[in-house]
N, C-alpha and C positions, 0 to 999 in steps of 0.2 A: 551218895552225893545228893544235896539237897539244891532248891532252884536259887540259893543265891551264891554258892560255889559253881554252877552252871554260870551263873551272870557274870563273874571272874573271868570266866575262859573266857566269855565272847568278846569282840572289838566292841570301843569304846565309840567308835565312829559311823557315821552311814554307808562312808567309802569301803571300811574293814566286813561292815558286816554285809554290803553288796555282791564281797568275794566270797565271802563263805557260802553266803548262800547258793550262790554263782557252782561253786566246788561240791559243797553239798549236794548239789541238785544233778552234777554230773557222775559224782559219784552212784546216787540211786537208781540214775538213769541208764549207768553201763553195766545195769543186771536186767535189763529190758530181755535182750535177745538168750537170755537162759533160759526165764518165763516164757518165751514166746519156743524155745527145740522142745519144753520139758510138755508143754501143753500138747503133746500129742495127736491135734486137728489140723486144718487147711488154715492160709491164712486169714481167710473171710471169714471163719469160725473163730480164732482169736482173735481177728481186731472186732467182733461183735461182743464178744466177751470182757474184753478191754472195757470199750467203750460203757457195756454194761457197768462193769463194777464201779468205774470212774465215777459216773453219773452218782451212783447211788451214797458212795463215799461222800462226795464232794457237797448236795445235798446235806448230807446228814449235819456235817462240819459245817454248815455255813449255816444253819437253823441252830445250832449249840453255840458256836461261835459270837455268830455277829445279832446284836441285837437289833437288826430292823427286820428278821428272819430270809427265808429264800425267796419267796415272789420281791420284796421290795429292793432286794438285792441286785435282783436281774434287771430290775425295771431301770432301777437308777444309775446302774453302769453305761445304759443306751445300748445306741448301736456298734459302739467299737468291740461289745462284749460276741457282738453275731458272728459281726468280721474273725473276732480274736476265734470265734470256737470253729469256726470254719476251718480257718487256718489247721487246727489241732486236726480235723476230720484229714485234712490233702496231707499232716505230717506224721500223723499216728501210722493211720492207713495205710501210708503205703512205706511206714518205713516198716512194719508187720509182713508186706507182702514182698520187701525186699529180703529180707532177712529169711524167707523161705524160696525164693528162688536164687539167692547165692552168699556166698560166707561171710560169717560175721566180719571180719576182715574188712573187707571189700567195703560193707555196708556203712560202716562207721568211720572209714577213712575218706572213702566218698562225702560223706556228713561233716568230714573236716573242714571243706571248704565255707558252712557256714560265717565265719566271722568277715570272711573278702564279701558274699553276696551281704553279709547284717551293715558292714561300715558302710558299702559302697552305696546300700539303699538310704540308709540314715544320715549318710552326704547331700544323697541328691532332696530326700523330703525334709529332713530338719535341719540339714546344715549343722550337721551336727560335725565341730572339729575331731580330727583322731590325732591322735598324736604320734610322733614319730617312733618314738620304743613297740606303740602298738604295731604300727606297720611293719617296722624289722619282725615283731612276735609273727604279725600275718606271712610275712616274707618265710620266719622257717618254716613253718605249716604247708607253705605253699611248696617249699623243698621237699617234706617229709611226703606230703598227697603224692609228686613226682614219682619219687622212691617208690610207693606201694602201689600207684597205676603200672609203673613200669615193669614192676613183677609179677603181678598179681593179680590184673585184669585181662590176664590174654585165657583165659577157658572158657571163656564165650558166653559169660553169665549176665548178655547185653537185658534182659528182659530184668533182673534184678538192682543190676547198676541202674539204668531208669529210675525206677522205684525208688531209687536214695537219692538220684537228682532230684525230685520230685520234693521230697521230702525235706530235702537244705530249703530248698529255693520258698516251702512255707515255714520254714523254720527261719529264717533270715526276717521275710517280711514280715511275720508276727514278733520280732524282738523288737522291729522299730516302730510296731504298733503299740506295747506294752511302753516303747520308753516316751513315746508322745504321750497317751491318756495314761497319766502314772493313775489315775482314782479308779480305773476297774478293778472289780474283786478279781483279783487270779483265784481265788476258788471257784469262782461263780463259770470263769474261763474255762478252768478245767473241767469242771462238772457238766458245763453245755458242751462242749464239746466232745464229752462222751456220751452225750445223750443223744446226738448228732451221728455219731459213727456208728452208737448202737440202730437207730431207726433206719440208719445205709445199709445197713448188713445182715438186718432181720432176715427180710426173704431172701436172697440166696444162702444164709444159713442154716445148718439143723439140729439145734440145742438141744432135741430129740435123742440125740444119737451121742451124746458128747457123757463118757464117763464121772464116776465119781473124784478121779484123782484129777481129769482134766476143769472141773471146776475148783478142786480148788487149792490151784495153781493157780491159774487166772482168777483165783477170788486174792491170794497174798497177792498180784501183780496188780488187780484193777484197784485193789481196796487201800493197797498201802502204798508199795515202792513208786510204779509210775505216778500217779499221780500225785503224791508227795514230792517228786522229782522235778515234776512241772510246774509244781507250784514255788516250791524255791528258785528256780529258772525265773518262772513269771515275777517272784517279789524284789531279784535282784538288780531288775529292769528300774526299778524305782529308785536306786541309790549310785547304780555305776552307769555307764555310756553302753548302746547295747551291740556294739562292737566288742566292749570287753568284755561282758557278758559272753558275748559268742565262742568270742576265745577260751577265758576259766571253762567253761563248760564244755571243752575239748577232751578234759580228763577221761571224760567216758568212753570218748573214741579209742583210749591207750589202754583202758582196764576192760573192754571188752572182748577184745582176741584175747585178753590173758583168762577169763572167764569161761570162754568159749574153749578153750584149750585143759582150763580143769575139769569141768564139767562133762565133754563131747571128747575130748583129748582131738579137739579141730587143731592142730599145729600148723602155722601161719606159718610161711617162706620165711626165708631168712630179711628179705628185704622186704617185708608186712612190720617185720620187725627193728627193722634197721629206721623206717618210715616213721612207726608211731613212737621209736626214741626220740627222733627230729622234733616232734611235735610237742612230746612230752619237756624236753630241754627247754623250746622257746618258751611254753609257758609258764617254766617254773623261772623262767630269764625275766619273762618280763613281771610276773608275781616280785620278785624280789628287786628290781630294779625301781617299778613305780613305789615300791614302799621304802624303799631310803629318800626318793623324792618328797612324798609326805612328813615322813620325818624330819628332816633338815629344818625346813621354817620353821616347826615349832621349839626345836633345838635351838635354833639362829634368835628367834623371840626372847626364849629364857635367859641366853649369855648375853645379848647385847644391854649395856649401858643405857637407861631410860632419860632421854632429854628432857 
């Protein structure tokens, strides 16, 4: 397959290609918590390691890349780029140190609720409308999170649950940062911000001690999936509302118990599973429903009679 049969497949629009990237990004993102059982260390020992590879990836890609190379890059995104990688440091971090004090499950259905805190906040700072299909999408979500609290947070894994609150709540405000300053590099993002989570986690870590296979695992996780994941997240901020954004990239929350379950054979209750079909439904409801809306007009344009 050559890159202009690749160009075939892709959407011909900003909206089509907002969601893929959107889907894209969740997909690579819900192989996060594999890298993170398979890596063998403490949490603070992978999110240093994270952070390491990200930095060093994101760098490389952004001097090959973009022709104004990496310092003029960082320089001329400002300050939203400080804000944005911070952000990454409170949602990497501790969704790393969630994921080791309770199950994947838990961790990523907790993270569900992203798309209520991304609209709610992009309400009150951009005024930014949601639309009503999005809201029913939020509403099943909000039923499915129901479902999998209901069954699935009573073993007392209060210290881990935190960790994933933690982790929506920068995850939310970093989507309505991305969709205000559309002109930051999201490479430049991701990269500082793992250069950020590396330098938090140096001294209490001990890279001393961290085998050959536990590098490089966290080198396929820091160098390729995550951060390629966040970067599609970050570009899709630029073409769709980061509500929906929040939502498409829900996918990860539904392919990660099923990952964790080939992988660790972690088998998720029946209602972890009954929850993230809820989620999984709304958003292929509302994928399919906003795009007969797109279509129509321009159907409506072609048949109608030109006055």
């Amino acid at each position: 397959m050559n890159i202009s049969s690749v160009k075939t497949i892709l959407p011909d629009n900003d909206h089509g290609k907002g969601r893929l990237a959107a889907l894209g990004g969740g997909l690579l993102l819900s192989f996060d918590s594999v890298f993170i059982r398979l890596s063998g260390v403490g949490g603070v020992d992978t999110a240093f390691l994270f952070g390491l590879f990200s930095a060093i990836s994101m760098a490389l890609l952004i001097q090959i890349t973009d022709p104004r190379g990496l310092v003029r890059t960082l320089v001329e995104s400002g300050w939203p780029v400080v804000v944005s990688a911070l952000l990454i440091v409170g949602s990497a971090s501790t969704f790393v140190l969630s994921i080791k004090h309770t199950s994947v499950a838990n961790t990523v259905f907790i993270m569900s609720a992203r798309p209520i805190f991304t609209a709610l906040v992009s309400w009150i700072i951009l005024r930014e409308k949601t639309q009503k299909s999005l809201w029913l999408a939020i509403a099943g979500v909000i039923l499915g999170i129901f479902i999998v609290v209901n069954g699935s947070l009573k073993g007392g894994n209060f210290l881990g649950d935190d960790f994933a609150i933690i982790t929506v709540s920068c995850l939310g405000l970093n989507g309505t940062l991305w969709r205000k300053y559309k002109e930051i590099s999201r490479l430049a993002v991701v990269g500082l911000g793992g250069l950020f989570i590396a330098l938090v986690m140096f001294i209490p870590s001990t890279p001393s001690n961290f085998s050959l296979n536990t590098w490089l695992i966290m080198g396929c996780m820091g160098l390729f999936s995550a951060p390629l994941g966040r970067v599609l997240n970050a570009v899709s901020s630029r073409y769709i509302p980061a509500a929906e954004m929040a939502t498409l990239t829900l996918i990860s929350a539904v392919l990660a118990p099923v990952w964790a379950f080939a992988f660790f054979n972690e088998q998720p209750p029946l209602t972890t599973i009954t929850g993230g079909a809820v989620i999984l439904i709304s958003i292929v409801w509302y994928v399919l429903r906003t795009s007969k809306k797109q279509i129509h007009p321009k159907m409506t344009a072609i048949v109608s009679p030109q006055k």
